[in-house]
C-alpha positions in Angstrom: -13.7 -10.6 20.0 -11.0 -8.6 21.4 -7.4 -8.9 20.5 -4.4 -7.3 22.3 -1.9 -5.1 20.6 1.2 -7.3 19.9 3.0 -5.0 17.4 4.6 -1.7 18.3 5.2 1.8 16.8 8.2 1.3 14.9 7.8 -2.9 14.2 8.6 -4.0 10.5 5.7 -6.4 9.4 4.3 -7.7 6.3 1.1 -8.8 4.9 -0.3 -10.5 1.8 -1.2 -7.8 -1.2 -2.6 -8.5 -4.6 0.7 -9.3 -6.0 2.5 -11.0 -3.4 3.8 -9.9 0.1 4.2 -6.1 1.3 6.0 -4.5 4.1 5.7 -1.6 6.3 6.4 0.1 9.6 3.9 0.1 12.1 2.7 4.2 12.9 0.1 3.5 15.3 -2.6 0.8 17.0 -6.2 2.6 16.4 -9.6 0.9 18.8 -11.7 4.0 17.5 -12.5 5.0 13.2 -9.8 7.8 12.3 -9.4 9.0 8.6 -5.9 8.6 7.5 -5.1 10.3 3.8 -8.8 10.6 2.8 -9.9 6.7 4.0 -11.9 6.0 6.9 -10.2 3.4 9.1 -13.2 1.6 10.5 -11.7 0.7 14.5 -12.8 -0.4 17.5 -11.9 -1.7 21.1 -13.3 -5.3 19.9 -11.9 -4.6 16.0 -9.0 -2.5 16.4 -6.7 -2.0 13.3 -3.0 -0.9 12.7 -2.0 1.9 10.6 1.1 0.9 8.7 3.2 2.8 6.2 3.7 0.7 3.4 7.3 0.4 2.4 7.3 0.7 -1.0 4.6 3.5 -1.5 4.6 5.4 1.5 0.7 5.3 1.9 -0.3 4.5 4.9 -3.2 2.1 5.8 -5.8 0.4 8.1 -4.6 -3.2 8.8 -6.2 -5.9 11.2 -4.0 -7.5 13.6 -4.4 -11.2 12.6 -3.5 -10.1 8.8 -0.1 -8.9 10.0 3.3 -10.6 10.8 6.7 -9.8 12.2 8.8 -9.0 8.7 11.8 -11.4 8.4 14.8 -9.4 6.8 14.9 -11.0 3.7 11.3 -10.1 2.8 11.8 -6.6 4.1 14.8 -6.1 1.8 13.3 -8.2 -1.1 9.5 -8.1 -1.2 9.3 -5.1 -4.0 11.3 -7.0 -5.9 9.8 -10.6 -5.6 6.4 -9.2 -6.6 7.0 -7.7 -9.6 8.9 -11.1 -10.4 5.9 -12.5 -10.6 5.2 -14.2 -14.0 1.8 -13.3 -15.5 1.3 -10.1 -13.2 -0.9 -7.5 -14.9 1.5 -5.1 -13.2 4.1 -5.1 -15.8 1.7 -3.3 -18.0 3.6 0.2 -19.1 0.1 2.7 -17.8 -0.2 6.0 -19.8 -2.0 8.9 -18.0 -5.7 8.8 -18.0 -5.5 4.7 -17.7 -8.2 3.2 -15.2 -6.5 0.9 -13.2 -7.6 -0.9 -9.6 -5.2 -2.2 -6.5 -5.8 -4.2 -3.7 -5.8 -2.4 -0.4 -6.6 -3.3 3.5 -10.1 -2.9 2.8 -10.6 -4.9 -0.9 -10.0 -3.5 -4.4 -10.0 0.1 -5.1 -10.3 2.1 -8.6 -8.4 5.4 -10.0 -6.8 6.7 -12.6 -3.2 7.3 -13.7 -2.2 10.7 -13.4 1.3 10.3 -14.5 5.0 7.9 -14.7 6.9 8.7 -11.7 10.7 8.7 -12.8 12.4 10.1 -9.6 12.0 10.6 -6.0 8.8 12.2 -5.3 6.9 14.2 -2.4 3.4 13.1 -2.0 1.8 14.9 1.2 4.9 14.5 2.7 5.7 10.8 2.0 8.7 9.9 -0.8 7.8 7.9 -3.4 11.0 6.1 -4.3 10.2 5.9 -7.7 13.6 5.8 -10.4 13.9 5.1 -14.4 14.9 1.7 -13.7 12.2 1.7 -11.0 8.9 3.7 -11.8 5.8 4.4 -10.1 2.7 5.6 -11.4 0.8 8.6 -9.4 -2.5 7.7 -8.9 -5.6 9.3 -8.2 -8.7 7.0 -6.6 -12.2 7.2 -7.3 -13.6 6.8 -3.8 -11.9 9.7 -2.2 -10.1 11.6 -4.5 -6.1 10.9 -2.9 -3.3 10.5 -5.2 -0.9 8.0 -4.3 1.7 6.3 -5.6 2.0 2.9 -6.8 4.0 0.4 -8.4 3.3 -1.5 -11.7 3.3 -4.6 -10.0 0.6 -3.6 -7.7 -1.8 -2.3 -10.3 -4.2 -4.0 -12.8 -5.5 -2.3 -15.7 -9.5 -1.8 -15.8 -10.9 -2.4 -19.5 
């Protein structure tokens, strides 16, 4: 089933994540598979994808059209925050290096491991991590392909 592009480079749009709603800015519409930070984006002209640059990591990903929505301004400005509200969200877990932990991404649940607290703005292959003491991140590093990325508590679970 083909679908038309109805977002453009540059749109603010959200989708559902493990832990509540994320936002991003679309970077491109994809019909063919591309590799973007280590992943494979699976694409075509009948299954085309977005890539979007998530808001609060900086990672960019694979999204499929109907998963996607305009972003109103108040989630925009507030959906960081609203997730790690989230009572009984294994995200507000304090990680230690080494820690196994798993997120939710476009393409299901991924694994890693913490490879350290972010405590300031950091450079990750060319992407800022916004990461403060009153708002951490933890630099992760994922099993499947190897890519560190940056995450926040909220979006990680621990793996026993």
């Amino acid at each position: 089933m083909a679908s038309q592009q109805k977002f453009h480079k540059g749109d603010r749009v959200q989708w559902s994540s493990g832990q509540g709603t994320a936002t991003g800015t679309i970077e491109a519409y994809i019909t063919e598979e591309q590799t973007v930070e280590g992943q494979t984006v699976s694409a075509s002209s009948d299954d085309p994808r977005y890539l979007v640059k998530n808001s609060s990591t900086g990672t960019v990903t694979g999204h499929q059209p109907e998963t996607l929505s305009i972003a109103d301004s108040s989630t925009a400005d507030s959906a960081s925050s609203a997730s790690s509200k989230d009572s009984g969200s294994e995200g507000s877990n304090s990680f230690q290096k080494g820690d196994r932990v798993q997120w939710e991404t476009a393409q299901g649940k991924t694994t890693g491991t913490i490879q350290k607290k972010l405590t300031s703005e950091t450079d990750i292959k060319g992407y800022t991590a916004k990461a403060s003491k009153e708002d951490p991140q933890y630099l992760v590093k994922s099993d499947s392909t190897g890519a560190e990325a940056a995450h926040k508590p909220s979006a990680l679970e621990p793996i026993d």
